[in-house]
N, C-alpha and C positions, 0 to 999 in steps of 0.2 A: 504494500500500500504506500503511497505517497506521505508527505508529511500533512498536505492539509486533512486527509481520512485519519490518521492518524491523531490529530488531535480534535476531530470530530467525536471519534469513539473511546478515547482518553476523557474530554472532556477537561484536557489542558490545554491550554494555547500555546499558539506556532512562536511565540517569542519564547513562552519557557522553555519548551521542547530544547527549542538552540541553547538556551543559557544551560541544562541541562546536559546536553551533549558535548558545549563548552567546557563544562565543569565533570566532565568522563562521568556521570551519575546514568547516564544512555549512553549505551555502544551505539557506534556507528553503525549506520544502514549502507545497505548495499550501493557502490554508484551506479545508477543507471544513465548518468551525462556527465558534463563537466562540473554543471550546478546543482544536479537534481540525484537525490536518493530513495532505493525501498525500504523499507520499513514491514517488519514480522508481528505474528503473535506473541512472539516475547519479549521486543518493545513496547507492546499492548502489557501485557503484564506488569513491565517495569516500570514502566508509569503509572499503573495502578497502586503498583507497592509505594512507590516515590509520594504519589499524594496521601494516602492514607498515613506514612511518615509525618508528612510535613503537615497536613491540614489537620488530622485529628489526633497525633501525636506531636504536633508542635515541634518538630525535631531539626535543630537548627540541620544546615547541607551541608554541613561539614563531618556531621555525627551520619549523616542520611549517607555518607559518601562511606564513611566506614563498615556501615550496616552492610551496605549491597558490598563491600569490599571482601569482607569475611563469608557472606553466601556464594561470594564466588571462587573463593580461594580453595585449589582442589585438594590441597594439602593439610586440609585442616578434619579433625572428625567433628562429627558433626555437635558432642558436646561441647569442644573448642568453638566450634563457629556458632553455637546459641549461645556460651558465655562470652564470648566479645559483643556480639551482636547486643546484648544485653546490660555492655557495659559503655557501649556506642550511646545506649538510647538514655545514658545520664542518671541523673544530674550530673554535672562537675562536684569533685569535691572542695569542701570550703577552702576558704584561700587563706591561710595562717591559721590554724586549730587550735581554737586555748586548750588549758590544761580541762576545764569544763568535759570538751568534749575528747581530750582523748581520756581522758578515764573514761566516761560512758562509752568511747570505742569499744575500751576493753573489755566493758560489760558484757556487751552486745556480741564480740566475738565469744567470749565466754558461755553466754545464750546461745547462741548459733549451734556450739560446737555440741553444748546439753543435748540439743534435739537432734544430734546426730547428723544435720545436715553438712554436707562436704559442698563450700564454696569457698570462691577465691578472696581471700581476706582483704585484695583490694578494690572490690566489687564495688561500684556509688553507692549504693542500697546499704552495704554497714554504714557509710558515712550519714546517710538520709536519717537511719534507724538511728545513730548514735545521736546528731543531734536534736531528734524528737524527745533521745531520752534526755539529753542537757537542760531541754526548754522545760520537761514536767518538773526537773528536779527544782529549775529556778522558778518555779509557779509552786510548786508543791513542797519542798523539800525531800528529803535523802528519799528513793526508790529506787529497787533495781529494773531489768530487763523483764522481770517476772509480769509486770503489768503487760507485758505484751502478749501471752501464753494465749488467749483469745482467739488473737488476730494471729499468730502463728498457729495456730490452731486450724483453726479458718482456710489460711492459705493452703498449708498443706493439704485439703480436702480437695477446693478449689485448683491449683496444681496438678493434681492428678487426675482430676476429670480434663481438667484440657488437655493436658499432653495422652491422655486415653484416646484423644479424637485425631489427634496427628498418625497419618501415615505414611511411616517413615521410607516406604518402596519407593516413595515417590521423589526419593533419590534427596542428599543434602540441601539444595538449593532449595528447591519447592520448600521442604521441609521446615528451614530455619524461617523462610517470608510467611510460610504458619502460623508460624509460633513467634515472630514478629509482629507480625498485623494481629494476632491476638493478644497480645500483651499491649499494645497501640489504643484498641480499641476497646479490649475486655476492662482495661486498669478506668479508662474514665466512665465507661459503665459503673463498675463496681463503685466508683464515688457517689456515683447519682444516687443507686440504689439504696446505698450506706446512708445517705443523706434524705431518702425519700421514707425509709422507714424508721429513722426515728424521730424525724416527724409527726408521721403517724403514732407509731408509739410512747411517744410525749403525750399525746392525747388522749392514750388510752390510762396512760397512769396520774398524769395533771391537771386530766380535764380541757376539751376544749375548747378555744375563743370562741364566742359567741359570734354567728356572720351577722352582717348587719341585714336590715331590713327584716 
């Protein structure tokens, strides 16, 4: 296909497409002139993965570049190429760590390692978790990782039903944009949800607002 079908059926425009193929985030299409190229079904794809990245995972193009870098690296297994890919999609770690949060680091790997999980100690996520724990300690005072046991709890359930639905035949690549675009898309889900029902269930234990009229 051409480039303007292409971004027909993408549903991205002909200037990103180039800024895209600028920035190697698209391989190149095949020449069929001096000026003009074809374009596949797995620049269709790629550009699918590319915006669900950037629009509902907000994923700056630089982490977007690393992502598609490590699904394509044939060198990697494929639990290598879902922990970079995973470590692609951020946050950055804070920039100067007080003493606040590396203690709570250390908590936190300490929790981690309790529940038997094996991850890479310098994953964003301990840093996310470490300073979630800094913020309760400075709102709450002394608490450990344990208040998390819930939500790790939680995860773990959630975790394995997703990766239950990925099928790994379908070769590294396919597989890691899986489990990608689900972690993309499943993670602000799950905040809505988390957010929609206790709402509700404030209501059911506090009583609720009278609507008007």
């Amino acid at each position: 296909m051409r480039m303007s079908e292409l971004a027909r059926r993408s549903a991205v425009p002909v200037p990103t497409i180039k800024y895209y193929l600028r920035e190697g985030l698209l391989p190149p299409g095949t020449p069929t002139s001096a000026t003009q190229a074809s374009y596949g079904e797995a620049h269709l794809e790629r550009l699918r993965l590319i915006r669900v990245l950037r629009e509902v995972g907000q994923v700056p193009v630089a982490a977007v570049g690393a992502v598609l870098a490590a699904i394509d690296d044939p060198g990697l297994a494929l639990p290598g190429v879902l922990a970079l890919a995973h470590h692609a999609l951020g946050p950055p770690p804070p920039a100067g760590p007080d003493e606040a949060h590396r203690t709570a680091r250390t908590a936190v790997l300490e929790f981690i390692a309790a529940r038997g999980w094996q991850v890479d100690p310098a994953a964003p996520s301990v840093d996310v978790l470490a300073a979630a724990l800094a913020a309760l300690r400075r709102v709450h005072g002394p608490c450990g990782p344990e208040v998390f046991t819930p939500y790790a709890a939680a995860a773990e359930r959630i975790a394995r039903e997703e990766l239950a639905t990925i099928d790994p035949a379908a070769g590294p690549g396919d597989t890691v944009a899986q489990i990608v675009v689900g972690t993309v898309v499943f993670e602000q889900a799950l905040l809505a949800l988390r957010r929609l029902a206790e709402e509700h269930y404030s209501g059911e234990r506090f009583g609720r607002p009278r609507q008007p009229g």
